[in-house]
Each structure stands twice: as structure tokens, then as C-alpha cells.
C-alpha positions in Angstrom: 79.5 101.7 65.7 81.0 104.9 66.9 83.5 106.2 69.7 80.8 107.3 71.9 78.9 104.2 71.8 82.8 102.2 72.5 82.6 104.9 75.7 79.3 104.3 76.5 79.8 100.2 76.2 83.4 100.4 78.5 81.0 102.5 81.0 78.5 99.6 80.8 80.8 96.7 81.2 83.1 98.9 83.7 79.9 99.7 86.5 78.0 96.5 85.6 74.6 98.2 86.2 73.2 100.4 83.1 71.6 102.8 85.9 75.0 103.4 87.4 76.6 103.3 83.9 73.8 106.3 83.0 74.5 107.8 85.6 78.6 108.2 85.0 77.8 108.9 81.7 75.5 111.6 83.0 72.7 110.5 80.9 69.1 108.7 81.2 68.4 105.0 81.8 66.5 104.4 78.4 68.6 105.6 76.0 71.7 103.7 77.0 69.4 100.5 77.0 68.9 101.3 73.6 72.1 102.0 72.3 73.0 98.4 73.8 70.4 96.5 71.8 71.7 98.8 68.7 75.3 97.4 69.5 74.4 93.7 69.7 72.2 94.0 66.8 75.0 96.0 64.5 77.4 93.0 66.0 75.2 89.8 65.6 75.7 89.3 69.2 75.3 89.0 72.6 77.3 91.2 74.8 75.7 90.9 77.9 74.1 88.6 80.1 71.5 89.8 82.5 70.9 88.6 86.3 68.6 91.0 87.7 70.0 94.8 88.0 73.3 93.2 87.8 75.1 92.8 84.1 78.0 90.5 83.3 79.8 90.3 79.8 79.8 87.4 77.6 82.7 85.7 76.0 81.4 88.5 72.8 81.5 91.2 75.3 84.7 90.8 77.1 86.1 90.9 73.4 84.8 93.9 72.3 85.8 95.4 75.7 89.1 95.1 75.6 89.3 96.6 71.9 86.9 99.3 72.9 90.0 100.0 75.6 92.6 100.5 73.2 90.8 101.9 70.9 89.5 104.7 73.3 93.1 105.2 74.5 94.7 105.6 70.9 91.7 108.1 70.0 92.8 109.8 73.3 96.5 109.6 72.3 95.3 111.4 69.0 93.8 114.4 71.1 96.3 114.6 72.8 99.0 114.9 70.0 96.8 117.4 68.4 96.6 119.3 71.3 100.0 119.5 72.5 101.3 122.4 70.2 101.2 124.4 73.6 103.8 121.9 75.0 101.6 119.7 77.2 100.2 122.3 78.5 96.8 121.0 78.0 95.9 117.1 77.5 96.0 114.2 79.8 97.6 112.5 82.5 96.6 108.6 83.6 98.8 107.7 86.4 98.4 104.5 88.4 99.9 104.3 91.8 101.1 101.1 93.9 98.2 100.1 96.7 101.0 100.1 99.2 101.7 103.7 99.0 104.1 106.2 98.1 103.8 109.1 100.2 105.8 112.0 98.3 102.6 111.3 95.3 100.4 114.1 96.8 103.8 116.5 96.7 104.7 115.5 93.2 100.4 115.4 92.1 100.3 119.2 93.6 104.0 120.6 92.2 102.4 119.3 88.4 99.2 120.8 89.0 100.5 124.3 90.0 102.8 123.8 86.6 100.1 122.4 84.0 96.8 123.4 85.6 94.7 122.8 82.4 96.1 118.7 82.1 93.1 116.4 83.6 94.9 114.1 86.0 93.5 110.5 86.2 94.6 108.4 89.0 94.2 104.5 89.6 95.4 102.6 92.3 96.3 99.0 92.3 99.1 96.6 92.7 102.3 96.5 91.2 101.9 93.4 88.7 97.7 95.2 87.9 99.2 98.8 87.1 101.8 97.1 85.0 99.0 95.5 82.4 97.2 98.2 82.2 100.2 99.9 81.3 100.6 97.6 79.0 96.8 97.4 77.9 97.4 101.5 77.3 94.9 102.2 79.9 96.9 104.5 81.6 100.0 105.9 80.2 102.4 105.6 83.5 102.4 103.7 87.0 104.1 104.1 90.3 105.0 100.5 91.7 107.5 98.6 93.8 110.0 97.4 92.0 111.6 95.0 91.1 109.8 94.5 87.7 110.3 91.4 85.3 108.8 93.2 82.3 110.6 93.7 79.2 107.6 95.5 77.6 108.5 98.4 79.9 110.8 101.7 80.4 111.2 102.6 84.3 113.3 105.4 86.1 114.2 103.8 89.8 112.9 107.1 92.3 114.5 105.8 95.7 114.8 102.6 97.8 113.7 102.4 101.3 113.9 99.9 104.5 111.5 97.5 105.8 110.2 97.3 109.2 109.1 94.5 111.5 105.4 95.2 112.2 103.6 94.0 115.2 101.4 94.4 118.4 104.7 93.2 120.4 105.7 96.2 122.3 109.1 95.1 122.9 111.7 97.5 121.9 115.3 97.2 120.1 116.1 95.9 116.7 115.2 92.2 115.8 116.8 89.4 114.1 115.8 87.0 111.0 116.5 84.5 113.0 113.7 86.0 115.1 111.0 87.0 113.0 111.8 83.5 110.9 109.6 81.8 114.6 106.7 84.1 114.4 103.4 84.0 112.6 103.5 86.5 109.4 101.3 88.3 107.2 103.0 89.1 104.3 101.9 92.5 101.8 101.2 91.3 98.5 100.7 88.2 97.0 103.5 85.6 95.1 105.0 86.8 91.9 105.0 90.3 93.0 107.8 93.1 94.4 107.5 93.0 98.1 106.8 89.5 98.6 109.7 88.3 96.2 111.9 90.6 98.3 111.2 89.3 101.5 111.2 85.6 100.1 114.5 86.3 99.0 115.9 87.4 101.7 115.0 84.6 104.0 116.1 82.1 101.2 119.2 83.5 101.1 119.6 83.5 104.9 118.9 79.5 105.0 115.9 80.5 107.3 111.9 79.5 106.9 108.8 82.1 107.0 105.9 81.3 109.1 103.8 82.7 106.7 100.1 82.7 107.7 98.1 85.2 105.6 99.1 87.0 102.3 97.0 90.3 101.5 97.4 93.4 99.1 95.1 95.9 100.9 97.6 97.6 103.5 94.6 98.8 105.4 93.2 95.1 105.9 96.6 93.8 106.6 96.6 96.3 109.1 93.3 95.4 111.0 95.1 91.3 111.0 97.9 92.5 112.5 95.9 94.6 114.7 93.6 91.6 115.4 96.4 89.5 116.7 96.6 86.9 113.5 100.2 87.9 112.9 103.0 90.2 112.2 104.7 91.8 109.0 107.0 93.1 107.7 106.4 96.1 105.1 108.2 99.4 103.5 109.2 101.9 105.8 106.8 104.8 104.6 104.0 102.5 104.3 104.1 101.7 107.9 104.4 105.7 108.4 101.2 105.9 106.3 99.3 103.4 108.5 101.0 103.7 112.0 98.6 103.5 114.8 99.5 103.8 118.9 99.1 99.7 118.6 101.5 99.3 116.2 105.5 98.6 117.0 108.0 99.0 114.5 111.2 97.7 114.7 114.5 98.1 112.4 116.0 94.3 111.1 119.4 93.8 112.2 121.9 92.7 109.6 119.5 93.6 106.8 119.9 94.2 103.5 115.9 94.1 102.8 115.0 97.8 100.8 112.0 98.2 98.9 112.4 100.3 95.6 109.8 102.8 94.0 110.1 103.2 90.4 107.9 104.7 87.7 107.4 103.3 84.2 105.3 103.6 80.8 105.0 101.5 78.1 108.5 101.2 75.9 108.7 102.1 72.2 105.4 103.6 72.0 104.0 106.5 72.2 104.2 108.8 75.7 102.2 111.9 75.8 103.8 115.5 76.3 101.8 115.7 80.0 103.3 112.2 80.8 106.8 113.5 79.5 106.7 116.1 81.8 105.7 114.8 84.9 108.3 112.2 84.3 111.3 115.4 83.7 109.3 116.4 87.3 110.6 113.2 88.7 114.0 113.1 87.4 114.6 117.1 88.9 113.2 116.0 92.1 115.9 112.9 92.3 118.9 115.1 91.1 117.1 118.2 93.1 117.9 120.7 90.0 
């Protein structure tokens, strides 16, 4: 087995469809189908299971898939190194971003570009605690999440810290109160264990008050259509509300808070960081002391 039969099984296990894995990997039907069958006969196993068009991994495949990751990744990081004698000037950059936004990204994505032109950029978006394993997994070299982070397998550089809003249909004006917002229904970004929902947990906790919590959800733009639907309110990151603010919306500031979200970036510690990664992170730090 070879690195371009590791690409083409990632593709196959990644689109879970060999016509749409052929087609990513810009290549006929047949041929991948073969290479497959090669695989699992080279192996002694079964990687797939088949259910129609549709193609889920076996116990087998999901093993070799997750080698076939780091293994594409340190063959990558060897390209990379090789190439970098023209000071990251050429190479790779995987970057994952948090799904609740970070507005200055397209800024930061376009100064880097104008700098290093010839560096492919790869972009994933997820949430925090998803970004941070594949971080970890070496599937992408850095990630922008909300902090904070419980990882000790991770460097990160804090960029800046931000308030949160009170998010509802409610067109009444004026700040509001914990006190307040601890009576009404809530729809809280995120899910348990992670940044912005520890945050706001916290907060309460530590204000002896209950949260009326009624849905939990990581996609900003579906929390959006609940709130906008009537089944509650929120309470989220100031720029993220900026980035989904509609005429329906009403944002209000929380008195007496001491609720700030944090964006921080971070890569994978004692390993490894590319030149390209290196420099977009030296980016960062001249944009926060504005050198």
C-alpha cells in the first residue's frame, strides 16, 4: 500500500460515496473500485460495508482511517520541511476556525495571502472542542476557538476578549439584568463541556441564579432561526450577534456583567509547526501589539 492509495482510501471513507470520492479525486468510477478491492485484499480485510450508493467503514476501516490521517499529515509535514528553504514562502496552511465566528478571519486570511501568495490555505470550520482534536489528530496544524480551553496537549496565544449580548425578539430597550434573563426561556450556543456554554453556566452559578434553558445548539445560523421562531432567547458573543443581526433581532448589554468571551489560537505543543503556520501566527501577534 502506497500514499496515494492512503489519499484515495481517506477520500473514500471522507465522502462515503466512491462516485463522489472519484470525483474529488478527479478520477473515474472504476478504477477507484478497484484500488479498494486491492486494499482489502493486500490487508486481509474488510474496509467497507456497502448499503446501496451509500458506504460506511467497518471497525477495519475506521482503523486504517485514522492512521491513513496521520500518516498523510506527517508525509505533508515532510513536504513541507523540504520546501521551506524559501522561508515558508511556499507550503501549507490548515486552519480551523470556531463555528461561532470570528469576524477579523477574512482580514487576517487576505493580509497572509497578499504576504505568502504561493502557501495553499485550507480552512475547516467546526466547534471549539472538534477543531481542538483534529489539532490534536494533526489534521490541521492550527485552530481559531473560544476559549477557555482545558487541554494540556496544546500551545495557544489569547487574540482578544469580547462581551455577550442578550439576544431576543423582545424589542424592549435598555440594559437587562441576570436576575432577568435567569425567568426567560434560553437557547444556549454550544453544547456542555464547551467555551461559551461553560462561560455562561458559570456565571449564573456564581450569581446563585437558575437558567431556563430550553434548547442547546452549535450552528449559530439555526440558533438564529429558534430565536427567530419565538422558542427562546440567548445570549452569545458580541461579534457573532454582529455577524447574524437581522431587523428582528434586539440586543441588549447585561448589567453588572463580567460575562466576555475569548478568541484564542492554538497548535499542537512540542511538535512540529510548519514555517507557513509560524508565520501566520507572528501575523497574529503584530496585529495584537499593532507593530
Amino acid at each position: 500500500m502506497d500514499i496515494r492509495q492512503l489519499r484515495y482510501f481517506i477520500a473514500i471513507a471522507e465522502e462515503k460515496n466512491i462516485t463522489a470520492a472519484a470525483k474529488r479525486l478527479h478520477m473515474s468510477q472504476p478504477p477507484l473500485s478497484i484500488q479498494l478491492k486491492q486494499m482489502e485484499e493486500e490487508l486481509g480485510v474488510i474496509l467497507v460495508e456497502r448499503n446501496g450508493k451509500k458506504i460506511e467503514l467497518t471497525d477495519k476501516g475506521k482503523v486504517l482511517y485514522r492512521h491513513a490521517l496521520n500518516i498523510i499529515h506527517s508525509f505533508e509535514e515532510v513536504k513541507n520541511e523540504l520546501q521551506e528553504t524559501d522561508e515558508g514562502k511556499k507550503g501549507n496552511l490548515s486552519i480551523g476556525i470556531n463555528t461561532l465566528s470570528v469576524p477579523d478571519f477574512p482580514g487576517w486570511i487576505e493580509e497572509f495571502h497578499s504576504l505568502f501568495p504561493l502557501v495553499y490555505i485550507r480552512v475547516v470550520q467546526n466547534d471549539s472542542a472538534y477543531l481542538t482534536e483534529l489539532v490534536k489528530q494533526r489534521s490541521i496544524e492550527l485552530a481559531l476557538i473560544r476559549l477557555p480551553l482545558q487541554n494540556n496537549d496544546v500551545n495557544y496565544l489569547p487574540l482578544y476578549n469580547e462581551p455577550f449580548l442578550f439576544v431576543s425578539r423582545n424589542k424592549a430597550q435598555g440594559s437587562i439584568t441576570f436576575e432577568e434573563i435567569s425567568n426567560v426561556p434560553l437557547i444556549l450556543p454550544s453544547t456542555e463541556g464547551l467555551g461559551s456554554y461553560t462561560i455562561i453556566h458559570e456565571a449564573f452559578t456564581k450569581a446563585q441564579l437558575p437558567l431556563n434553558v430550553v434548547c442547546e445548539c452549535s450552528d449559530m445560523k439555526v440558533l438564529m432561526e429558534l430565536v427567530s421562531a419565538g422558542v427562546g432567547a440567548t445570549i452569545m458573543p458580541q461579534s457573532v450577534y454582529q455577524s447574524y443581526s437581522e431587523p428582528e433581532f434586539n440586543a441588549r448589554e447585561i448589567e453588572n456583567s463580567t460575562l466576555t468571551s475569548s478568541v484564542g489560537i492554538i497548535w499542537l505543543r512540542q511538535h512540529y509547526l510548519s514555517k507557513p503556520a509560524e508565520n501566520f501566527i507572528e501575523l497574529l501577534k503584530k496585529r495584537l501589539t499593532g507593530v
